[in-house]
N, C-alpha and C positions, 0 to 999 in steps of 0.2 A: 504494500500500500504506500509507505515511504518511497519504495523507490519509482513508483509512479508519479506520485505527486513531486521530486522530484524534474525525472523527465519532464512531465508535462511544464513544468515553470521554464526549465532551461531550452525547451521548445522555442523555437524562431519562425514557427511556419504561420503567416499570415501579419509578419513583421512590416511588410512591404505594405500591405493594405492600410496600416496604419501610418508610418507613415506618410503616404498619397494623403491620407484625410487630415493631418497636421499640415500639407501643404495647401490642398484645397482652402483647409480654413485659413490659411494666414493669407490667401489672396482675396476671400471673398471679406476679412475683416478690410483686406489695404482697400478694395473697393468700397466697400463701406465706408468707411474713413476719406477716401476721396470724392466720395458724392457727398458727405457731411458737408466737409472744409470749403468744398466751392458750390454748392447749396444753390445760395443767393446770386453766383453769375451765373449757372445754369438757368434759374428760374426768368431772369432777364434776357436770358439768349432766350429761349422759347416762349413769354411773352412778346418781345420785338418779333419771332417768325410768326407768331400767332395774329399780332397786329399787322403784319404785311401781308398773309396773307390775304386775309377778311379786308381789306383796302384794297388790294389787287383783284380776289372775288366780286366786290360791289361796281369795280371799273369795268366788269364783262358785263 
């Protein structure tokens, strides 16, 4: 029983999947964190397209 539960800890198999998911997370936090930080210019970029377009719509 010891020497199972041994093995089973010093086991590496499925080491890689975890890692992948420590990667995955640290880029959906950086995304995160980067639509936080610039928020407010994003929201101005797409206001201003939003006002250009419906101005340009009302011209047709």
């Amino acid at each position: 029983m010891i020497k199972r539960f041994i093995e089973w800890f010093q086991c590496d198999k499925g080491a890689t999947a975890v890692e992948y998911g420590f990667i995955a997370g640290g880029i959906a936090l950086a995304i995160v964190a980067a639509v936080f930080l610039s928020g407010e210019s994003l929201q101005t970029i797409f206001n201003n397209m939003a006002d250009t377009m419906s101005s340009t719509a009302s011209k047709l």
